[in-house]
Every structure is written in C-alpha cells, then in structure tokens.
Steps between C-alpha positions, in 0.01 A plus 500: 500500500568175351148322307343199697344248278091417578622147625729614745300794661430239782854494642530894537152535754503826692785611279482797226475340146511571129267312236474569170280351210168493322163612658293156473229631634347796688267547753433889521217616776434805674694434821751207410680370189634158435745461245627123369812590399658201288904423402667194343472304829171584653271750612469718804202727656553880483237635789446839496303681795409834231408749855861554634643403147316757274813564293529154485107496406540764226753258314298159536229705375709534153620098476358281260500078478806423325695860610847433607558613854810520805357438836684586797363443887510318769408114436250360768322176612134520450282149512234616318733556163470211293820526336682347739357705835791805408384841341716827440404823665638770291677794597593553125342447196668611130363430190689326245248468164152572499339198257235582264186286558605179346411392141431107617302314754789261605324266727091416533370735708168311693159672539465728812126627619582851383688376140478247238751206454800647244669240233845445518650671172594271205844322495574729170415818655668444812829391295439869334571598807709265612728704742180572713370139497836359597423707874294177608578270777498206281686646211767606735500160650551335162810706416627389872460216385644458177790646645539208793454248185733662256756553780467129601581351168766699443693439849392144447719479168782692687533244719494215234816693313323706232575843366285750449483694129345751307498400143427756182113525440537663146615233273575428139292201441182337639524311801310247510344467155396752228185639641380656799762758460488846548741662209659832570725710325839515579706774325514353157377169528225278726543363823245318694426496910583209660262186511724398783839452608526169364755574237752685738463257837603209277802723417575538828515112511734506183668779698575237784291684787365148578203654715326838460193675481302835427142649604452812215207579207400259258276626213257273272293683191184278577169670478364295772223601695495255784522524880865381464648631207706845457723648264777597783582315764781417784659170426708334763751237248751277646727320336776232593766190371647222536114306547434089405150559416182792481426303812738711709337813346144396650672464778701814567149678410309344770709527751544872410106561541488297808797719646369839360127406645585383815664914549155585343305345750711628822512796415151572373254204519305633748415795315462349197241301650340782584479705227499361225304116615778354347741218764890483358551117489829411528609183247583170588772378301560271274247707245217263350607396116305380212600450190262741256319179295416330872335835607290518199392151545438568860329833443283322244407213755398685793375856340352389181772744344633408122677648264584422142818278446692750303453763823657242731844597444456858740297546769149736422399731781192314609755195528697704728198597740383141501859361629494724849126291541696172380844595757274602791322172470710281443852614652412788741657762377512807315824474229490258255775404233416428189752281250533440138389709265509524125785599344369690278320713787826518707767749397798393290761536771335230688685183541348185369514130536560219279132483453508920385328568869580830643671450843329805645172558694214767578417552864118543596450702808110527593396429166725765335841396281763738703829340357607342182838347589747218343866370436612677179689370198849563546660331200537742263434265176189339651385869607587646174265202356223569730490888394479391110202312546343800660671733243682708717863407433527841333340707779688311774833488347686714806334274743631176334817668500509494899505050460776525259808522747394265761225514748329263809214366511248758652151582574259705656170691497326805530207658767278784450519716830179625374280187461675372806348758730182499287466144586608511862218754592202397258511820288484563161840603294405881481441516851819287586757749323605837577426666161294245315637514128231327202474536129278837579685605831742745468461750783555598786 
C-alpha cells in the first residue's frame, strides 16, 4: 500500500490508509489511546479503542513522543477531532524507532493543576540538538519557506536571461580584502574559503555570460557575536552587463524581493501570521533612497542620534536600526537604499565618480543591512589603481587579469538567504539557519 500524506487523509474517508511519521504526542489510558501522529504536511489522529485491539494495545503501550511509527486503518470523519474532524482507526500498528526521552524542552510548556510550567530549552542547547529541534511546526515552516523564496528568485532571474553557476569556493587569494579569512592548507601551499563569489561572477562577465547568478556558501572569519552575524552562510549573488548606472542594480534588486515576496506571501502568509506574529509585506517599488550623509543628518534631527564626523563615511549598527524608524515614518515602508559611501569603506572594485564616490549602495530591510551592491570598475587601469591604494595589487593580480582582454560594464550584488529568512520571520540568526555556524560552533 502506497503512503498517504497527513494533509491528504481527508480525500480517502471510509477508505483503508497508510500514515507514517513522528508520534507528536500521546494520549495513553486504560480503555482508549490517541496518538497525534505528525509528517511534513500535517498531522492526523490515531484512535485506538485498546478492548478489541489488545495486540494493538500491547504495542501503543511500548511508543514513546518522538518514536517513528506506520499507521495503517481505515480513515474516518469524527466532529469532535480537532484536527480537522478526521481520525485513523488502526487495524495495524508497526513500530519504526522507539525515541529516548528527549534531551531538550523545545517549546514552553504552560502550568497545568497537577505540574509546574517547564522553560523552553536555550537556543544553544537546542542547536546541540539541532536535528530534534528542527521537528517543530515553525521550524518546518521556515524551511518551507525559504524554499518558496529561494525558488522565486531564482525562476525570477531565469526569466530575465541569467545563468545559473557554481563557482570554486577554495581559492588562492582573499576575496574581498585580507582579513576575515579562514586559511586552510592546500597540499603544499595556502588557500583560503571564499569571502564570496565576487571574483569569479565578474569573470563570468569578462567571460561574456552577460547575466548570471549563484545561491552557494559564503564564509567570513569574524568573531562576531551578534544576532546577525555567522561564520557560514548561503549567499544568493547575481551578477549582470551591459548597465548605464548602479541605478539599474537597485533596481533589478527590488524588483527581485518584491517578486520573490509576493510567492512568500501566497504561499505561506497565513501561517506565518500565525506562528511566528510576524505579516510578510510585500514592497512597493520604486525602493526609498537616501544618500548616507542625508540619513545621518536626518537621523540626527529627529532621533537625537550623532556620530563623530570621521564615522560618517559607513553606516554603525544603531544607524541602521534608527533608519527602519526614519523609512516607516517618513516613506511607509520597510527597504530603504542607502547611497554614497566612503571610498575608503567601499571595496576597491567599486566604481567611482569624478568626485571618487562609489556608485554602489547598501539596502536596509527592517533596520538590518541585507545587501551591499554597486556598478564595478571595469577599466582595468583605473581598477588596477584602485587596488594599489588599498594594497592589494599583489593579492588580486589573477582577478585584474580577467579586465585585461576586454570586458562590459557590469554590476551586481549579493543576499544572505540566511538573514533574509531571519528577517522575514523576526528570529534571531541561530534560529534562522539550519546548522547555525559561530566562532565557537562547530557541531552538530
């Protein structure tokens, strides 16, 4: 017999069906048994009558929360089920995995008459155990998710003409600057793991690809302990030519999100909503811009926040938080571009402007930078120049090497996956990742 998911028990009443998946929850008296049995789409009712069933009886007797169980019976309407007034009566019962009693509390468990209230378990024990954590509605819901959103970017680029690569994530030089590297050793010599793809999708631009675009990991050696910083991440880059100005960067990136939230919220607003408080907004476009100076004047004006001249050229955190209060007020709206930067905070592959202004952006989404994006320097003497004055012309020599033998003007940017779902559903960074990965996280 062919497995029926939890979700579509409903369209097999009065018929014979199998369920399989994780006991949620058991209710084990002396006449009856209830069993919530739960599966990637949903959860069913296993009712068990024990007095005709006492083989049946003998089994439940042995199942544990968590155990791993195939159902097979006859599926029913009852109205006094709450999931969805259908239940299971079993005619067959086997036993998959019994589960140990589990190391974590993974939810708040409220206070009953007969027992005390029970803490959820920290976020660092429950990521030692991460496998069992991950069983939750919500968690599951995220990964749905983040699959809706990653799948929507991409097959909005494959519409627009891009390619899809996979570009090398060992690499012979840094790539982005000389720190926040992680150095490994390769055979003889030292390689690094990858900053980014930056170095490679602008090759693909040399390469005459025109459009293309990758979603893989992205590693940064910070020891950052924030709500929003990791050392491993999923980074979804694009990359593409032939552009007049960053200006068509901005906005290829916000109609991207628009088009990738809109799937979001169709698909799983509603229980978004519901689970995690959080409603998926999708953008009006144009995207608010500012340029960075007019923001800090502006932030300064109406929040009483300063900071020294010489920190004007980047944007500090608390700046960051302050511009979703500034956007919200002022424009509606939850993105927010910010424009011209220092050049000396910018990397040296940025393009400037006769005044040395990087033509590149950050993009603010609820008070959190998401996207650092810009046209890049093409010409290979002006780029050349640019990575002298950093003093990378001798770490970067391959990449300059790409300009040498013609190549269109190009730009792009690069998401985190990560801070992208973090951000959609109000959770911190080690609760928005699969297997969270920090300066002292190495396992599971």
């Amino acid at each position: 017999m062919e497995r029926v998911y939890a979700q579509e028990v409903g369209q097999h009443i009065d018929e014979v069906v199998k369920v399989q998946g994780f006991v949620e929850n058991i209710r084990n008296s002396k006449a009856m048994a209830f069993i919530v049995l739960k599966d990637i789409t949903g959860k069913i009712q296993i009712t068990l009558e024990k007095e005709p069933n006492p083989q049946l009886a003998e089994i439940v007797d042995t199942i544990t929360q968590d155990s791993v169980i195939t159902v097979s019976g006859k599926a029913v309407k009852n109205e006094y089920v709450k999931m969805g007034g259908i239940e299971i009566l079993p005619d067959e019962i086997l036993v998959e995995s019994i589960a140990n009693a589990l190391p974590i509390v993974r939810k708040d468990i409220p206070a009953t008459k007969k027992k005390q209230a029970v803490e959820r378990s920290s976020i660092d024990q429950r990521i030692d155990y991460r496998w069992i954590d991950l069983r939750t509605d919500e968690n599951q819901l995220m990964f749905k998710a983040q699959t809706v959103l990653v799948n929507a970017l991409r097959q909005y680029l494959l519409k627009k003409n891009f390619i899809e690569i996979h570009t090398p994530k060992l690499i012979g030089a840094a790539s982005e600057s000389g720190a926040d590297v992680f150095e490994v050793k390769y055979f003889d010599r030292k390689a690094y793991l990858a900053q980014s793809p930056q170095f490679y999708k602008q090759m693909a631009m040399a390469a005459g690809f025109e459009r293309i675009f990758e979603c893989g990991p992205v590693f940064r050696a910070e020891k950052s302990f924030t709500s929003k910083h990791t050392t491993e991440f999923t980074g979804f880059d694009l990359e593409f030519s032939y552009i007049t100005s960053f200006r068509d960067v901005m906005k290829m990136e916000e109609e991207l999100l628009k088009a990738a939230l809109t799937e979001v919220k169709a698909a799983y607003g509603d229980q978004i909503q519901e689970l995690f408080g959080k409603e998926v907004i999708v953008p009006e476009t144009p995207f608010p811009v500012v340029k960075l100076r007019d923001l800090y004047d502006a932030l300064e004006k109406e929040f009483g926040y300063s900071v020294p001249e010489s920190e004007k050229g980047d944007l500090t955190t608390e700046a960051e938080k302050l511009s979703y209060e500034w956007v919200k007020k002022h424009y509606n709206h939850e993105f927010l571009f910010v424009t011209d930067y220092d050049a000396e905070k910018r990397a040296f592959y940025h393009m400037r402007d006769e005044n040395g202004v990087p033509q590149g952006y950050d993009l603010i989404w609820r008070g959190v930078e998401i996207t650092t994006g810009a046209q890049r320097e093409h010409r290979y003497d002006v780029l050349k120049k640019q990575a002298q004055e950093k003093g990378l012309d001798k770490d970067v020599e391959f990449y300059l090497e790409f300009f040498a033998y013609g190549c269109p003007p190009h730009g792009g940017f690069g998401i985190g996956v990560d801070r992208l779902t973090m951000l959609l559903l109000g959770l911190p960074i080690k609760e928005a990742m699969f297997i969270f990965r920090g300066p002292t996280r190495l396992t599971p």
